[in-house]
N, C-alpha and C positions, 0 to 999 in steps of 0.2 A: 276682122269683121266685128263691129260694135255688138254689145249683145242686147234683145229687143224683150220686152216684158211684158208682161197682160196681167193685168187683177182680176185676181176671182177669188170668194169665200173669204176677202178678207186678207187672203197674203197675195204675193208677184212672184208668179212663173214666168222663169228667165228660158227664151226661147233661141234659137237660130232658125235662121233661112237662108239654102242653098239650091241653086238651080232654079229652072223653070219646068213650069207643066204640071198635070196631074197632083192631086199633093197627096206625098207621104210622110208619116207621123212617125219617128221612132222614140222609144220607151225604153230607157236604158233598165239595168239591172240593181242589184244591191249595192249601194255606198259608192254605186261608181256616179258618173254625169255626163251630159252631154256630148262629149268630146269622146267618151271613150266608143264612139261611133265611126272612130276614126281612120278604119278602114272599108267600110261602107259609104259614107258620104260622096264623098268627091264622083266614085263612079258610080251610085244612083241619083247624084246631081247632073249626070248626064240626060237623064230620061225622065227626071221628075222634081217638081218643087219639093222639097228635102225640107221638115220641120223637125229638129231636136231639139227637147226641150228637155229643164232638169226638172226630175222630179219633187214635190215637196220636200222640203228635209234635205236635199243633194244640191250641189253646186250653188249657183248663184242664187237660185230661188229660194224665196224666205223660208227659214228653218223653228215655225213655228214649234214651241216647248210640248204645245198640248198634243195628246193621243190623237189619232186620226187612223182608218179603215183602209182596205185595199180600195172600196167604192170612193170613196174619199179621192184619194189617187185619180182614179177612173174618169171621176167629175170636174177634177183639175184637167183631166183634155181636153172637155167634153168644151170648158171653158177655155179654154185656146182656142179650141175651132171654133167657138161664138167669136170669141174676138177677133180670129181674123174673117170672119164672115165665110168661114167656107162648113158648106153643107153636109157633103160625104168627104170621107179618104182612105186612103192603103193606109195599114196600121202596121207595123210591124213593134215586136214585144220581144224581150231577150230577159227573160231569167225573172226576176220579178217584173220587168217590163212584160214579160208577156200573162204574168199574173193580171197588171194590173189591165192590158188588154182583151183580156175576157173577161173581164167585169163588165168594164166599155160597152163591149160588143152585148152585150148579154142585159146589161141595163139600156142604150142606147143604138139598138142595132140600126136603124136608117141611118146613123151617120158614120156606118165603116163599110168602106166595098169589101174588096180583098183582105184578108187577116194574113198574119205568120206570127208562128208562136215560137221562138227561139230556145234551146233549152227551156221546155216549159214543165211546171207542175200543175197537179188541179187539187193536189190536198198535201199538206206536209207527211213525207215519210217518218217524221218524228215524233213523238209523244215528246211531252210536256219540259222533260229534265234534257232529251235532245233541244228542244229550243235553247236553257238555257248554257249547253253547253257551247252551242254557238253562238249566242250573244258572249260568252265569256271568251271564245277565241277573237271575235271582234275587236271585244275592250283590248285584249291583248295587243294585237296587230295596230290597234290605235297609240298605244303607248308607245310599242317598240320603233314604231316607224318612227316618234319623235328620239328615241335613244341611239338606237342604230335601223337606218333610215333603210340599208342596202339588204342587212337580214333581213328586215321583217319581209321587205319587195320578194327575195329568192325563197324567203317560207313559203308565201303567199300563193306563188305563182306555182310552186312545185305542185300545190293542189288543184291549177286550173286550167294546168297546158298537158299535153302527154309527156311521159318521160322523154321522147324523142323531141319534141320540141323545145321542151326546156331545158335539154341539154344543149341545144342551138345557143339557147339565150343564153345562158351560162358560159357556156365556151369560144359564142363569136359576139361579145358585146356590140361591134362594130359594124355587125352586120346589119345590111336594111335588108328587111324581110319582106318580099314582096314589092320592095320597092316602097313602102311606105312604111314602116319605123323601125325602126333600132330598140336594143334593150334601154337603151337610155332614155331612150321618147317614152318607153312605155310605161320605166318608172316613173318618170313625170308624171302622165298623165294618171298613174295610182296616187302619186305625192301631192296632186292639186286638188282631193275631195278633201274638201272645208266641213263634213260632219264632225260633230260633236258626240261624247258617251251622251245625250239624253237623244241625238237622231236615231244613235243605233239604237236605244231601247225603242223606241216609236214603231221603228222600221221592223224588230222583231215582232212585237208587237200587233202591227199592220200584218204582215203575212202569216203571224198563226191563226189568223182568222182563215184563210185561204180556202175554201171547199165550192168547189164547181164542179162538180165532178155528175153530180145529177143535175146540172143545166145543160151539161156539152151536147145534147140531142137538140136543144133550142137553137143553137145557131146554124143557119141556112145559109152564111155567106161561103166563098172561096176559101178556103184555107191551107195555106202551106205549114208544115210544120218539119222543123229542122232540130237533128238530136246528132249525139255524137256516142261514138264507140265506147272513149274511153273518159267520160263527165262522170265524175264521182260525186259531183254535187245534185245533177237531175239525170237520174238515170233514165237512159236511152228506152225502157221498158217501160214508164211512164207516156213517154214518147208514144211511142208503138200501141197501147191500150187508150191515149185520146185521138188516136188518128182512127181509131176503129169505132168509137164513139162518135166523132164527125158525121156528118151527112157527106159533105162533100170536101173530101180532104187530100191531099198529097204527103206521102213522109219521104224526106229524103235524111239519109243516116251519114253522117262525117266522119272520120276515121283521124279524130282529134281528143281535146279535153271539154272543160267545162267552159271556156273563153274560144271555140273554134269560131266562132267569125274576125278573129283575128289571124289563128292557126290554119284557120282554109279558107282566108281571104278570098282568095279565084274565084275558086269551086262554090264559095257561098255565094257571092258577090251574080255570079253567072246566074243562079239556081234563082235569087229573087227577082233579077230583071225579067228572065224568063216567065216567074210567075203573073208579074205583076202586070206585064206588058202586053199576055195572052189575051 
């Protein structure tokens, strides 16, 4: 599938379009893009026009130098869905995707029906010297992947699957998981984010602004919110304290890591057709 673009603010978000119907918007996470959607699409391109787009700074879309906001972010959808002329849509948001979809929703609510907040936060657990300890593991991971490509992947991952599933990966390379990838597909799809060290400062940057946490009573729409057991990166009690803060919210909890919409593909995959389709 050729990839499709829209201009807004000056740079081209690079988009995809799968399925028919209703349209839903997905929002990837940190330094990943587009594709890393990739066990979600296919079977919510059963039920619905399917829009993934990369974020500023990720995949194909321009990787402006200059600083930019989570609203920033937000305004880049906001300019998709002008472009493609569509008025409302299901949003769904994964990890800084669902950052940047509460902003969205929270600066532009007529144009989101349904929400889902994927691994989400509403304020950094970290203070200042946490941020830059993980921009520093960043830089890292950026280097090593070009030295030794295969480390840096099973470092990576060791902190974003459960121990049980990333002993899978580890000991059954060959295995298709679910039926849609292998450890080898998945390094790929880590080995094809085109950021640069000045996206990821950007992207730090962009989400140490992050505080929503006194708007979450403004949003009136549907909301699904999906957290997992064992996510060391957005803990599952995070989860739990914005579904309580919702108006009208659902939480369902996954007994995975911080990447379970790949780790419980099914079970996830089930959980949003059902919401979204109610």
């Amino acid at each position: 599938m050729a990839d499709l673009f829209v201009e807004g603010d000056g740079i081209r978000i690079c988009y995809d379009i799968h399925g028919e119907g209703y349209p839903v918007v997905l929002i990837h996470g940190f330094g990943l893009h587009k594709e890393f959607w990739v066990a979600q699409i296919s079977e919510l391109a059963n039920h619905f026009k399917v829009i993934s787009l990369d974020n500023r700074g990720s995949g194909k879309s321009d990787h402006p130098k200059e600083p930019y906001k989570l609203e920033t972010l937000a305004d880049d959808v906001k300019c998709l869905l002008d472009g493609l002329s569509i008025q409302k849509t299901h949003v769904i948001g994964w990890a800084t995707g669902a950052m940047i979809a509460q902003y969205l929703v929270i600066r532009y609510p007529m144009r989101v029906n349904k929400l889902v907040l994927i691994a989400a936060l509403t304020k950094l657990p970290v203070d200042k010297s946490g941020l830059e300890m993980f921009k520093r593991s960043q830089l890292i991971f950026h280097k090593e992947k070009q030295k030794n490509p295969e480390n840096a992947f099973f470092t990576k991952m060791k902190q974003r699957f459960s121990r049980k599933f990333y002993k899978q990966l580890v000991e059954k390379p060959d295995e298709t998981f679910h039926g849609i990838f292998t450890t080898s597909d998945l390094m790929d799809l880590v080995f094809k984010d085109s950021s640069q060290p000045y996206d990821i400062e950007n992207r730090i940057n962009a989400i140490a602004g992050l505080n929503t946490i006194d708007k979450i009573h403004e949003i009136s729409n549907e909301v699904l919110v999906l957290a997992a057991e064992k996510d060391r990166i957005s803990p599952k009690s995070v989860s739990i304290e914005l579904n309580n803060k919702l108006r009208r919210s659902k939480l369902i909890i996954f007994d995975g890591g911080h990447y379970f919409p790949l780790e419980n593909a099914p079970e996830v995959n089930s959980s949003l057709i059902a919401f979204l389709k109610d």
